[in-house]
C-alpha positions in Angstrom: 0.0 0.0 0.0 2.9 2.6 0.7 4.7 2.1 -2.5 2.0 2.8 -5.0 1.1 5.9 -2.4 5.3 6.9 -2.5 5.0 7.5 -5.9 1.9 8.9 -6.4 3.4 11.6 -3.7 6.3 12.0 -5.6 4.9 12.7 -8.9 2.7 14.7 -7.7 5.7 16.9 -5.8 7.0 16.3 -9.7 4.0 18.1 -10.8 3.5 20.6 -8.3 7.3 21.6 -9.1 7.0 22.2 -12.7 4.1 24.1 -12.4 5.5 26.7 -10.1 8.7 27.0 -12.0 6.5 27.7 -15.1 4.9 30.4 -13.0 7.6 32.1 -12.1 8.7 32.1 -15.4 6.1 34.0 -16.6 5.6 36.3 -13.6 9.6 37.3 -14.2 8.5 37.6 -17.4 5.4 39.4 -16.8 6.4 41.5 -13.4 10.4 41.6 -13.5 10.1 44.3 -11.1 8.1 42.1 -8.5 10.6 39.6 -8.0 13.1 42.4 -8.0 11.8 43.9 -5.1 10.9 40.5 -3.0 14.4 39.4 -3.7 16.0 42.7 -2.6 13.4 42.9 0.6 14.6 39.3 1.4 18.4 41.3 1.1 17.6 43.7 3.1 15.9 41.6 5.6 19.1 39.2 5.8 21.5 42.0 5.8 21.7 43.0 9.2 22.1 39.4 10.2 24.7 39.0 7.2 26.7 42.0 9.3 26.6 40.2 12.5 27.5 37.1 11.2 31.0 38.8 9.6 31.9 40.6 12.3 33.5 37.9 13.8 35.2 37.1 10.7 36.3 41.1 10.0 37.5 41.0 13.8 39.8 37.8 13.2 41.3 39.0 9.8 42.0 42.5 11.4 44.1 40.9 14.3 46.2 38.8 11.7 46.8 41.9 9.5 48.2 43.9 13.1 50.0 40.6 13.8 51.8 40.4 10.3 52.2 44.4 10.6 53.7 44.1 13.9 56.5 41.1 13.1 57.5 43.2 10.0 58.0 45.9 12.0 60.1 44.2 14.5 62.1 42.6 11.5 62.4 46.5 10.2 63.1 47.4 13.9 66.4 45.2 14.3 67.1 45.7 11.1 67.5 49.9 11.8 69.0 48.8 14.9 71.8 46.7 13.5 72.0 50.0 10.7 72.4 52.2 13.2 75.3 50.1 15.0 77.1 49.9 11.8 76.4 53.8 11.4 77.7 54.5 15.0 81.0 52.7 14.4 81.5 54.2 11.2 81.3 57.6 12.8 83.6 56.4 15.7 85.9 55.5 13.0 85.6 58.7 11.4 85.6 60.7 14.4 89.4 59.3 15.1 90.8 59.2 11.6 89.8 63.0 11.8 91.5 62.9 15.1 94.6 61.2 13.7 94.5 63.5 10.4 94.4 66.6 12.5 97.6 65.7 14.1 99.5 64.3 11.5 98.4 67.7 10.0 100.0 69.5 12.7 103.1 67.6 12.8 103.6 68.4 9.0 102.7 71.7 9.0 100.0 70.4 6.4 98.9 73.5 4.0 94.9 72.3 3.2 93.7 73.1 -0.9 92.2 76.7 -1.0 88.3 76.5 -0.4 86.5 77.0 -3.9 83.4 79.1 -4.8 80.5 77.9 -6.8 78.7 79.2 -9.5 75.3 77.5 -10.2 74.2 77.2 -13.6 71.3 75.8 -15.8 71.9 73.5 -18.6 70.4 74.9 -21.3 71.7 72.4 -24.1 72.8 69.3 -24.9 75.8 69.5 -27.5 76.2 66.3 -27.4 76.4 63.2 -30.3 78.0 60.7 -32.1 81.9 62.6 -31.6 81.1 65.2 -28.9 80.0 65.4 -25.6 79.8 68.6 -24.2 77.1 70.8 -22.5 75.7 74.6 -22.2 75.4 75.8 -19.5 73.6 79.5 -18.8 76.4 81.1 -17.0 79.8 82.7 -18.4 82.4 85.2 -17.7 80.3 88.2 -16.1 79.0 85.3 -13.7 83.0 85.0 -12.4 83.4 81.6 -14.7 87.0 81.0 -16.4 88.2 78.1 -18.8 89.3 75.1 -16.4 87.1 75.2 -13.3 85.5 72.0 -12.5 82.0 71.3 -13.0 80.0 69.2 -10.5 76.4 67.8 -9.8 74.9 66.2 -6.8 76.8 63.0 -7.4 80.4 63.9 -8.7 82.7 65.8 -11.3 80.7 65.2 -14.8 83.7 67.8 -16.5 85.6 70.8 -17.0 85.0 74.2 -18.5 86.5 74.7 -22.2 84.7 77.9 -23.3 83.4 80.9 -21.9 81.4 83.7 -23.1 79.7 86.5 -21.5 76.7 84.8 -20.5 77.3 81.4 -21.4 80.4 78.5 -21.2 81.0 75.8 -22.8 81.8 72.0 -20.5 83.5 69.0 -22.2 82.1 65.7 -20.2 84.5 63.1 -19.1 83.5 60.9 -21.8 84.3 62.9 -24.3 86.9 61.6 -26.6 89.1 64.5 -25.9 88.6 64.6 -22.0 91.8 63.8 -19.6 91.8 64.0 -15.8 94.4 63.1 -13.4 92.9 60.7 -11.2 93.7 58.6 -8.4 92.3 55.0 -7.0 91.1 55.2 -3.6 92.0 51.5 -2.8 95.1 51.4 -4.0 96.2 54.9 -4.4 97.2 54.3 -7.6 97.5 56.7 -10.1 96.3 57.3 -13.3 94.4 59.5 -15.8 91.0 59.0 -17.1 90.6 59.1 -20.4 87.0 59.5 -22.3 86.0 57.6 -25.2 82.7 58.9 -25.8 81.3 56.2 -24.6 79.3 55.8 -20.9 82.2 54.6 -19.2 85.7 56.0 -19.6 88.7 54.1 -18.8 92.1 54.9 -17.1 95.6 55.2 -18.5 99.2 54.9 -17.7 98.0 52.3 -15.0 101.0 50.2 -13.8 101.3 46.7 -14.1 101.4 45.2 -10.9 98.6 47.9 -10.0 95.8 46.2 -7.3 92.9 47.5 -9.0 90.0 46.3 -7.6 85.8 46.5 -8.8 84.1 49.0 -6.7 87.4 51.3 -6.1 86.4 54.8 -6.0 87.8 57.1 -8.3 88.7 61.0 -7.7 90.8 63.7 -8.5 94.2 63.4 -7.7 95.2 67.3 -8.4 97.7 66.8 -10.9 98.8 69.8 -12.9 97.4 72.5 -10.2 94.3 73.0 -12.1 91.7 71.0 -10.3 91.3 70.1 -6.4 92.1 66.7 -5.3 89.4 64.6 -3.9 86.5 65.2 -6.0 84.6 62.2 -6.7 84.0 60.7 -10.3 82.5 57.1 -9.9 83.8 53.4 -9.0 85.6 51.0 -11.2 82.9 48.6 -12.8 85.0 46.6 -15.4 88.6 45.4 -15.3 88.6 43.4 -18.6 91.1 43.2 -21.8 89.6 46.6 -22.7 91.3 47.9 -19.5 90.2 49.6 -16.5 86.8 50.9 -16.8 85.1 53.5 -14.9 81.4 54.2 -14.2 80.7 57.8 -13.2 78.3 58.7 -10.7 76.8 61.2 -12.2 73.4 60.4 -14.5 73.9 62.1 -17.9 70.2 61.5 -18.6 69.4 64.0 -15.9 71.8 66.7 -16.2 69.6 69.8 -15.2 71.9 72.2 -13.2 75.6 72.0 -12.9 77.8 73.6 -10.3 81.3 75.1 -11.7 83.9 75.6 -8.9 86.7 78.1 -8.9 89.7 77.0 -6.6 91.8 79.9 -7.6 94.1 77.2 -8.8 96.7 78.5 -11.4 99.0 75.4 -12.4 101.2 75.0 -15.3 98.1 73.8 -17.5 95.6 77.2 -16.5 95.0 78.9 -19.3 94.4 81.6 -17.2 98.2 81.3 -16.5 98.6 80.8 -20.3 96.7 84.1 -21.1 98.7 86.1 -18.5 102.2 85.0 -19.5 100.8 85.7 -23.3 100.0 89.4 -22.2 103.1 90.1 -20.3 105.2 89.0 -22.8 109.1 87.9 -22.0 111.0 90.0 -19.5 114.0 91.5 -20.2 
C-alpha cells in the first residue's frame, strides 16, 4: 500500500514543481520588477544578520593583519638597529681618523687646498652626439666663470669648463673623446688618468702593471697639474677586462639639469688663465 502511495506523492511533488517553475517564469517575465523587489526585501531583511555574522570574521582578519604588521615591524626594527650600530661605528671610526689627520696635519705643517666658490648654472643644451660630448650651461664670464674650473652635480665631477662667453660656457664631459683627468684609485692609491671615449664609461691610463685595481674602487681627483682640487669624486671602477680599466661615473647624464662650476683659484702649469697672462706680459727683459 505505501509504494504505490510513494510514488503517487512524488509525482505529484513532480508536478506541483513544474508548475511553479513555469509560473515564475512568466511572472519574471510578466512583473520583472516584483521579484526584484521580494528578492532585494529578502536582502535587506538578511542583511543585518549578514553583518553580524561577519563581524567575527572582519575581527579575526584585522588581528592577523596587526600581527603580520607588527613582526615586519620588528624585522624593520632590528634591522634599523643593526643599521644604526654599523652607522655608530663608522662615525667612531671617522671621528678618530679625523682625530689622527688633524695631528698628523699639525706635525707636518699640512697646507689644506684653497676652499672654492661655486657658480650654479642651468643646462640649457645638450651638445652632445655621435663625436662630442659637451654641454651649455647658462652662465659665463660676467657670472666670475673661467676656462678650467671643474663642474659638478649632486653626485660627482661630470667635467671641465672649455669655453666661456659672456653669459654662457662651454663644459666637455669626461667621456668625451678628448677629456683627460688626473685621477687617483682610492683603494690602491694608484695613479692614473682617465681618459673618455665617448662612450658611458671611460677608462684609465698609464696604469702600472702590478697595480691592485680592484671592482668598486672609487675614483677622484688626484690634483695633478694644479688646475683642479684633489678629492673630488667621479664614480667606481665597474669593469677590469682586456679593454682595460673601466670607470662608471656617478653622475646620471640622462638628468643633467643644473651643474655647479667651482673656482679653486688654482693656477698650475696647464691654467690657461696662467697661459693668457704669461701671453699678455710677454718675456721679461
Amino acid at each position: 500500500m505505501t509504494a504505490p502511495l510513494r510514488v503517487a506523492a512524488h509525482r505529484v511533488a513532480f508536478a506541483g514543481l513544474v508548475a511553479i517553475s513555469l509560473m515564475l517564469l512568466v511572472v519574471s517575465r510578466a512583473e520583472f520588477g516584483v521579484l526584484e523587489q521580494a528578492r532585494m526585501a529578502t536582502v535587506d531583511f538578511f542583511a543585518p544578520l549578514h553583518r553580524f555574522l561577519s563581524r567575527p570574521v572582519d575581527a579575526i582578519n584585522e588581528t592577523a593583519l596587526e600581527a603580520r604588521t607588527l613582526l615586519d615591524l620588528r624585522s624593520e626594527n632590528q634591522a634599523l638597529r643593526a643599521e644604526v650600530t654599523k652607522l655608530r661605528n663608522w662615525y667612531d671610526a671617522a671621528q678618530r681618523l679625523d682625530a689622527e689627520n688633524r695631528a698628523l696635519r699639525d706635525m707636518l705643517n699640512y697646507a689644506p687646498p684653497p676652499e672654492g666658490n661655486q657658480i650654479t648654472g642651468r643646462v640649457i643644451a645638450d651638445a652632445g652626439g655621435s663625436y662630442v660630448r659637451n654641454v651649455l650651461v647658462s652662465v659665463g664670464a660676467d657670472h666670475g666663470v673661467s676656462k678650467g674650473q671643474a663642474a659638478v652635480t649632486g653626485e660627482g665631477m661630470v667635467g671641465r669648463v672649455t669655453e666661456v662667453g659672456s653669459q654662457t660656457s662651454r663644459v666637455l664631459l669626461i667621456t668625451d673623446l678628448n677629456s683627460k683627468v688626473p685621477v687617483i684609485v682610492e683603494g690602491s692609491r694608484e695613479r692614473a688618468v682617465l681618459a673618455g671615449d665617448n662612450s658611458a664609461v671611460p677608462k684609465l691610463l698609464y696604469l702600472r702593471q702590478e697595480a691592485q685595481i680592484q671592482l668598486g674602487d672609487r675614483v677622484v681627483t688626484s690634483g695633478h697639474g694644479g688646475l683642479l682640487p684633489p678629492g673630488l669624486p667621479i664614480g667606481v671602477v665597474s669593469q677590469i677586462s682586456e679593454r682595460g680599466v673601466l670607470v662608471r661615473p656617478y653622475a646620471d647624464w640622462q638628468r643633467l639639469e643644473h651643474i655647479r662650476l667651482l673656482d679653486y683659484g688654482l693656477t698650475g702649469p696647464f691654467d690657461p688663465r696662467a697661459k693668457l697672462e704669461l701671453k699678455a706680459t710677454g718675456p721679461q727683459p
